[in-house]
TIFIFI-394098 format. One record per residue (C-alpha): residue in one letter; x, y, z; residue number from 1. Coordinates in steps of 0.02 Angstrom, whole numbers, padded with zeros to 5 digits. Each point is the difference from the previous one (the first is absolute). Example, Ala and Ser with C-alpha at 12.3 -4.5 7.8 and 13.67 -1.06 7.14 Angstrom:
2
{"A" {00615 -00225 00390} 1}
{"S" {00069 00172 -00033} 2}
This chain:
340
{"X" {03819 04514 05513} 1}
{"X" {00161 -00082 -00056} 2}
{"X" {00139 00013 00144} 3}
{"X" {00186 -00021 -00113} 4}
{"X" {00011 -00198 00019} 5}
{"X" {-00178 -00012 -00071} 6}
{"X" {00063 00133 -00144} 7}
{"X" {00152 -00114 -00034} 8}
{"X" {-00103 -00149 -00025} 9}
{"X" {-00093 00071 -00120} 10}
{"X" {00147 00017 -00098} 11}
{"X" {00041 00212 00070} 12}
{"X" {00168 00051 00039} 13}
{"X" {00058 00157 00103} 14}
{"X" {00085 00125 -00106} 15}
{"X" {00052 00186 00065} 16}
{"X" {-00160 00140 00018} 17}
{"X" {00075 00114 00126} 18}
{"X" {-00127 00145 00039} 19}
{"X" {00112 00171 -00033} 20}
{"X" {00019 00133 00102} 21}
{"X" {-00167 00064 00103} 22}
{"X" {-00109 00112 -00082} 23}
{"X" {-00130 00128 00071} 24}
{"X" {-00146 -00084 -00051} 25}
{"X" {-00056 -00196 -00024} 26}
{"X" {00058 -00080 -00144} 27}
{"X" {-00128 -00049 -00147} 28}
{"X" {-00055 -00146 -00061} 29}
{"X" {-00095 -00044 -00159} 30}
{"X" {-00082 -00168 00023} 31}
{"X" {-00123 -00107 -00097} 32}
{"X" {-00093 -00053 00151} 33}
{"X" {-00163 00048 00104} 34}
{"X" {00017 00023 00204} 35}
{"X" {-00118 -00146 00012} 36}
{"X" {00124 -00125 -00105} 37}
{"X" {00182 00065 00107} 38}
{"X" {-00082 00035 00168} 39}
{"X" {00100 00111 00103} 40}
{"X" {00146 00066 -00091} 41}
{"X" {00155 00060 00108} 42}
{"X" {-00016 00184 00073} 43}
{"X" {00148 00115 -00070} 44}
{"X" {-00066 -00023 -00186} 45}
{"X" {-00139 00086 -00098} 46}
{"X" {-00085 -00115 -00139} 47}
{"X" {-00124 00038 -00123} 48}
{"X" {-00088 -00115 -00107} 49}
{"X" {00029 -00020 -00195} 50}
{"X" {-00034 -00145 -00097} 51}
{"X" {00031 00077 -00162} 52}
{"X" {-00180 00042 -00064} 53}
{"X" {-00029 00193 00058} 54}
{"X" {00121 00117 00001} 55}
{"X" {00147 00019 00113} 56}
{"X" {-00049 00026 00190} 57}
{"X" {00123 00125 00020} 58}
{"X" {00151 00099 -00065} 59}
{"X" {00117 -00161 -00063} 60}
{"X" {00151 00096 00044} 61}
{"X" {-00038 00002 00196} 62}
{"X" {-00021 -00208 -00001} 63}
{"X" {00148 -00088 00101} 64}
{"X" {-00025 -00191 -00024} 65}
{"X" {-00117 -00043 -00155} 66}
{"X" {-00094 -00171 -00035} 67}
{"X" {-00073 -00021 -00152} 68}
{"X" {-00146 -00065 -00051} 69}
{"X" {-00017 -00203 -00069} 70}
{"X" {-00079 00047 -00152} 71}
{"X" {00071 -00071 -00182} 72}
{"X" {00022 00182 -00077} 73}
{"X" {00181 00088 00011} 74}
{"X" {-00049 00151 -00047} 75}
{"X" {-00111 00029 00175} 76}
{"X" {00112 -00062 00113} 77}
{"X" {00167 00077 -00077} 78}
{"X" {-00111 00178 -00041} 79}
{"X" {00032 00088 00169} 80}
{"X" {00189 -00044 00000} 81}
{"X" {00064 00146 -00074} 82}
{"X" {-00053 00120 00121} 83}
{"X" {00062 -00097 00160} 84}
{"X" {00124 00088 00030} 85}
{"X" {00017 -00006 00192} 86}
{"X" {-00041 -00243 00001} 87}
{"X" {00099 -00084 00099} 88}
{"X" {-00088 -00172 -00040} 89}
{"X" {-00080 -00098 -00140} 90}
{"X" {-00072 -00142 00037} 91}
{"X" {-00099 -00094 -00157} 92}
{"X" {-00113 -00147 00072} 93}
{"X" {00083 -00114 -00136} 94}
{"X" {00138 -00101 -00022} 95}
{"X" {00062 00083 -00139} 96}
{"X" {00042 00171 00008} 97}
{"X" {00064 00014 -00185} 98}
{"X" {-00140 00151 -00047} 99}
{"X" {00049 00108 00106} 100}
{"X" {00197 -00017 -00038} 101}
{"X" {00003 00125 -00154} 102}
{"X" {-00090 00137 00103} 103}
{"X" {00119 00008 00165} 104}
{"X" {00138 00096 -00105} 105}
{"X" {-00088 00197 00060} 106}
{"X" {-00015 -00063 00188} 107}
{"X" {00098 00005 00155} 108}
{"X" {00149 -00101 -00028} 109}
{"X" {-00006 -00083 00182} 110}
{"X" {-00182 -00052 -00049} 111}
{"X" {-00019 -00186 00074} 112}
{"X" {-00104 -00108 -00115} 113}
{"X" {-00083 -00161 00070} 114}
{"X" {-00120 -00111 -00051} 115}
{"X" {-00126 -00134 00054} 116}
{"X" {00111 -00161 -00048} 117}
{"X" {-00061 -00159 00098} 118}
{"X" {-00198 00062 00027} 119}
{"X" {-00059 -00053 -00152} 120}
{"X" {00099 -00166 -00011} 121}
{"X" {-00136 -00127 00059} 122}
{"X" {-00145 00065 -00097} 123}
{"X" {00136 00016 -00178} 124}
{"X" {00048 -00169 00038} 125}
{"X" {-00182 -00083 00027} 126}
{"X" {-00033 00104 -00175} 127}
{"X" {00146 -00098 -00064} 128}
{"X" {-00042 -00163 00040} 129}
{"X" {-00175 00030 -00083} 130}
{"X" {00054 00049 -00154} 131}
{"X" {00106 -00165 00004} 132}
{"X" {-00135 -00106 00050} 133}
{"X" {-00113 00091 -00115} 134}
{"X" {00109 -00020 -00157} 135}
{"X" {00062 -00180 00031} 136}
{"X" {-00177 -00062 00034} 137}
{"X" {-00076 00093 -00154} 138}
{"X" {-00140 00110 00102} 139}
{"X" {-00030 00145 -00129} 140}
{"X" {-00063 -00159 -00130} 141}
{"X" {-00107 -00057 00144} 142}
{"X" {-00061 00165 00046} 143}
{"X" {-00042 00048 -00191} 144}
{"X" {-00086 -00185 -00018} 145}
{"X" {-00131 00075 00158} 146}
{"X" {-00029 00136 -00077} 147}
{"X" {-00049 -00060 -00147} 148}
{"X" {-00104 -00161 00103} 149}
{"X" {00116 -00137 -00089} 150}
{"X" {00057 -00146 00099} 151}
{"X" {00166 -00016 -00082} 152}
{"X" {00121 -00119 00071} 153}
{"X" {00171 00029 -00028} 154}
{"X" {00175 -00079 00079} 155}
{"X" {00118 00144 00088} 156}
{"X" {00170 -00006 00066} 157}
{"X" {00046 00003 00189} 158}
{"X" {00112 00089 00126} 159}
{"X" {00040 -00162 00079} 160}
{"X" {00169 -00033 -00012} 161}
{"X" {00055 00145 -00130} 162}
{"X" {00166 00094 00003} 163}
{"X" {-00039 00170 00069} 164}
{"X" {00128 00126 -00032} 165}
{"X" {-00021 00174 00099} 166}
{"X" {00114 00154 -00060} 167}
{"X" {00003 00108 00138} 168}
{"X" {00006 -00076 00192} 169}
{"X" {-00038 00125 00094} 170}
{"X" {-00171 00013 00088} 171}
{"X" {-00129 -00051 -00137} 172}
{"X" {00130 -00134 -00052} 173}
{"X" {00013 -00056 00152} 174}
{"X" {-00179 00010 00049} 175}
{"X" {-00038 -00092 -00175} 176}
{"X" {00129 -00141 00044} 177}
{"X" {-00099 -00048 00168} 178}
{"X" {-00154 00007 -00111} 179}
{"X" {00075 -00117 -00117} 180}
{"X" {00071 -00136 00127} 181}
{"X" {-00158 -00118 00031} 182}
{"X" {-00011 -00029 -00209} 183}
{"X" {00169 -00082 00011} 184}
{"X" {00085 00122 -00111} 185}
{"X" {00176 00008 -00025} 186}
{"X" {00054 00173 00032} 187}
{"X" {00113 00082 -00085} 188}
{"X" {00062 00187 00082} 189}
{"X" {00069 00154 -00084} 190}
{"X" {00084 00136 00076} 191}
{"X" {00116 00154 -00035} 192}
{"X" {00139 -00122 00076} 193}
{"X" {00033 -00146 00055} 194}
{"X" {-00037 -00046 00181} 195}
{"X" {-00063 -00188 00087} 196}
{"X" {-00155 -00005 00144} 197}
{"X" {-00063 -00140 00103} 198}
{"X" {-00093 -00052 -00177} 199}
{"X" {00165 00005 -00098} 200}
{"X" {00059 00072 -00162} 201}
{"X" {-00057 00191 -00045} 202}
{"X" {00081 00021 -00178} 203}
{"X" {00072 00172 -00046} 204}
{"X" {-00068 00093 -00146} 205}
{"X" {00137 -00052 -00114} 206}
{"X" {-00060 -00178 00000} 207}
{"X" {-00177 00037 -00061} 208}
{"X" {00027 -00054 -00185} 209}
{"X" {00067 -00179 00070} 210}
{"X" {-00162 -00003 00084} 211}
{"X" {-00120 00023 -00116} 212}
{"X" {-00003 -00130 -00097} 213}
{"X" {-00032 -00142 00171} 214}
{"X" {-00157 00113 00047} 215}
{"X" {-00174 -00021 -00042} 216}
{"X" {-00059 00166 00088} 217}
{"X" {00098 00141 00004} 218}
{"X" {-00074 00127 00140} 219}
{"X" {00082 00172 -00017} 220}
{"X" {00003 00118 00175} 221}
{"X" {00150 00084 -00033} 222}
{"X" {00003 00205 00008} 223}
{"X" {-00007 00104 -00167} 224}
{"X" {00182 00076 00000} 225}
{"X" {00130 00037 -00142} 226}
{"X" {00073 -00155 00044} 227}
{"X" {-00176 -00084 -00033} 228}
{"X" {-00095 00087 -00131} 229}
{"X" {-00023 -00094 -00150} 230}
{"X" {00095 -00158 00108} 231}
{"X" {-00147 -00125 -00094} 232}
{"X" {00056 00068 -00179} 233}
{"X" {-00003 -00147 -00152} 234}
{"X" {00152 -00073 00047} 235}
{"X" {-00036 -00043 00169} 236}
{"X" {-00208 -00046 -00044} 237}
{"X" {00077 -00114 -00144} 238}
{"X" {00101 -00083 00155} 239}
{"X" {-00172 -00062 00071} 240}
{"X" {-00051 -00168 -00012} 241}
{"X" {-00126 -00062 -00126} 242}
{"X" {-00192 00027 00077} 243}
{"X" {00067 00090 00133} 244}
{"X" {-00082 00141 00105} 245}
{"X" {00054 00178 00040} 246}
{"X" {-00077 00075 00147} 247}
{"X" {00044 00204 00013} 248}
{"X" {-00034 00062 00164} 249}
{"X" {00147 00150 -00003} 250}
{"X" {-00007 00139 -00106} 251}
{"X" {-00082 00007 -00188} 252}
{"X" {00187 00045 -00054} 253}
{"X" {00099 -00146 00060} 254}
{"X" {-00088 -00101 -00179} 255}
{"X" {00039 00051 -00157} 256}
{"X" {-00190 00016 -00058} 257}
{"X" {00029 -00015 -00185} 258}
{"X" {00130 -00151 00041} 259}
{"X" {-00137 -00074 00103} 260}
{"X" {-00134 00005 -00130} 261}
{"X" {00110 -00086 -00138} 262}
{"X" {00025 -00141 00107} 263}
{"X" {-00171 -00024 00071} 264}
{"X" {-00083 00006 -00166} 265}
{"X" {00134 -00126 -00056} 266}
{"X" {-00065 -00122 00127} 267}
{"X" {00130 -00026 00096} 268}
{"X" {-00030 00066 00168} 269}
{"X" {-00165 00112 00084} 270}
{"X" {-00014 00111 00114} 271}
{"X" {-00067 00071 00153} 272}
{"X" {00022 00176 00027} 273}
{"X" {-00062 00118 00164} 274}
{"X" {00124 00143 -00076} 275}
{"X" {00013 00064 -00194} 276}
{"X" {00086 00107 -00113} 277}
{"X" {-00079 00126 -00033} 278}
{"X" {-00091 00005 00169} 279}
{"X" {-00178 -00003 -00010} 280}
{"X" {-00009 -00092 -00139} 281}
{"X" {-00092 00129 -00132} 282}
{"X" {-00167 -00097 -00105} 283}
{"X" {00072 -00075 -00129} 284}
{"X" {00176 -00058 00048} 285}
{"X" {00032 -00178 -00068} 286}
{"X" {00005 -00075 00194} 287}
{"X" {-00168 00024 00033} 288}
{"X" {-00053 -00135 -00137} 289}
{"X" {00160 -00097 -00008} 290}
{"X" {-00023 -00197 00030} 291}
{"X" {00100 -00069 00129} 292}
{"X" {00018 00170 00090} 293}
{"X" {-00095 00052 00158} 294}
{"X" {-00002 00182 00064} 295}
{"X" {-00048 00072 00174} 296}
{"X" {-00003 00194 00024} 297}
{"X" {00172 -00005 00119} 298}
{"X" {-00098 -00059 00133} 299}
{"X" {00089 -00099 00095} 300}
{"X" {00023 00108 00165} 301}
{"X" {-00205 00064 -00002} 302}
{"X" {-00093 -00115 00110} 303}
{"X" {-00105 00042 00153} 304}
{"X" {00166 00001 00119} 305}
{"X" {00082 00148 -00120} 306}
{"X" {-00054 00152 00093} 307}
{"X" {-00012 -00056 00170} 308}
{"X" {00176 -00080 -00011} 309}
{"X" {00075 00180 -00090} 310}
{"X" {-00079 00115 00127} 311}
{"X" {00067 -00096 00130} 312}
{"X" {00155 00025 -00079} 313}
{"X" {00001 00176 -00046} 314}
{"X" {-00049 00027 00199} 315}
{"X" {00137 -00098 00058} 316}
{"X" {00123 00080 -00132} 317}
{"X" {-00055 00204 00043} 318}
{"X" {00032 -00042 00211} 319}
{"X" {00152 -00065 -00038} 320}
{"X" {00053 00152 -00106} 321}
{"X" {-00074 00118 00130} 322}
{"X" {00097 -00094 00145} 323}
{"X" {00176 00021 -00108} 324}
{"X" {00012 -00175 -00038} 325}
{"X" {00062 -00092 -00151} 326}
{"X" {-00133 -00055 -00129} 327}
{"X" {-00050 -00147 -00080} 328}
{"X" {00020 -00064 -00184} 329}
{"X" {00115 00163 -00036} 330}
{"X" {00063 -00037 -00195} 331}
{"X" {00137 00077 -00094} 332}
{"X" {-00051 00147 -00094} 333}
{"X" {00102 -00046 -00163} 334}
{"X" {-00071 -00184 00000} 335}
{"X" {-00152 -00012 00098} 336}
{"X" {00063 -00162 00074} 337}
{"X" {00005 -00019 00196} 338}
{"X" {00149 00068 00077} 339}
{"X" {00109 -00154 00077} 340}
């Protein structure tokens, strides 16, 4: 299991979770994992198993500390909320917690929210990179060629030496940045403010539109916030360079979708997108068939280390509550950023 320097590598930080006063019975927790995935959870805690296809274990009102389950649909993991009237935790397995945000308003107001920031960061970043590769070097016209059995040449571009520009360093930016390294990219870094590291220069947000225009792949792993939503509107996609690439690996609502279309039909840039607006993507949406755009069913995180990695976590995360201690990746409830 992750000890706290393993949990800071991976990007966690340790926010405030103090168990309250001592009750007569264990405390409750909901969790989305079998006995045989978490091994031996910490004694002093109940758990029951839900993974958000049967109905609820148990009455949602007598749950204490509440993970989720890592499915795509709001609506199941937000539906026992209401009734929790007694949680003293919510922990999401993503790094966005921005779903559940509208639904804390009828809970305890000393409710600590964390979430699962720095887990997923390898396997979003390896996603990343593949969508770059696969763009630049023209795959989906390859892979349609095989399936119709054509041998159709056909010139592609290359990652070798391109200007990568990633909005967002935290840790899929900076996962994605020692991914992009041995191509010889120049790097450019985005940030909420300005700050220097042993690699030099992270821009602040504010400098993103004099950016643009030197990039020829623009990589987004910033959260979905107020601040962000819509931050990829017209103005800021027409400040792209000519042929260049957007890769979305945030949140569906950081790209203005109807801005986006416009300017990939126009020709001027494409796209590679793990994350949509609307998310899924209903049959029919202009996306799906769009040339020069290629989607992926926001799965970035999903790979064979997703489970195994979060159950560690969750395990690690309910002795620590149980012992008193601080938690990890605690976020601000008005935000859903990390707390400092």
């Amino acid at each position: 299991m992750p000890d706290s320097g393993e949990a800071n590598r991976l990007g966690a930080v340790t926010g405030r979770a103090e168990r309250k006063a001592p009750r007569a019975s264990a405390p409750l927790a909901w969790i989305p994992f079998t006995a045989a995935e978490t091994g031996e959870l910490p004694a002093g805690v109940r758990h029951e198993f839900w993974d958000g296809t049967d109905a609820f274990p148990s009455d949602p009102a007598s749950v204490s500390f509440y993970v989720p389950p890592p499915v795509p649909d709001a609506a199941v993991v937000t539906r026992p909320l209401p009734y929790m009237r007694a949680l003293e935790v919510l922990h999401p397995l993503s790094s966005g917690v921005e779903q559940y945000l509208p639904h804390l308003g009828g809970l305890p107001s000393d409710l600590v929210v964390c979430n699962a920031q720095g887990l997923h960061s390898a396997a979003t970043a390896e996603l990343a990179l593949t969508l770059i590769l696969s763009s630049l070097r023209g795959m989906g016209g390859f892979f349609e060629s095989g399936r119709r059995a054509r041998w159709e040449f056909r010139p592609s571009s290359t990652l070798v030496g391109k200007t990568v520009l990633i909005a967002g360093h935290g840790s899929v930016g900076s996962a994605l940045e020692r991914y992009l390294i041995p191509f010889g990219c120049e790097i450019l870094r985005v940030a909420r403010r300005r700050r220097r590291d042993a690699r030099g220069t992270v821009h602040a947000a504010e400098d993103l539109p004099l950016l643009l225009p030197l990039a020829d792949v623009v990589v987004l792993t910033l959260p979905h916030t107020r601040e962000t939503h819509h931050l990829m509107d017209t103005e800021t996609l027409e400040g792209m360079k000519d042929g260049s690439l957007l890769v979305n690996m945030s949140r569906g609502g950081v790209v203005d979708t109807d801005a986006l279309l416009k300017i990939v039909e126009s020709g001027r840039i494409t796209a590679a997108l793990d994350v949509t607006d609307p998310e899924p993507l209903p049959d029919g949406h202009p996306l799906w068939t769009l040339p020069g755009v290629v989607v992926t069913p926001h799965a970035g995180a999903f790979t064979s280390a997703f489970r195994p990695a979060l159950a560690a976590f969750v395990r690690e995360q309910l002795a620590r509550w149980t012992r008193g201690q601080p938690l990890h990746n605690v976020v601000d409830r008005s935000s859903g950023v990390l707390e400092a």
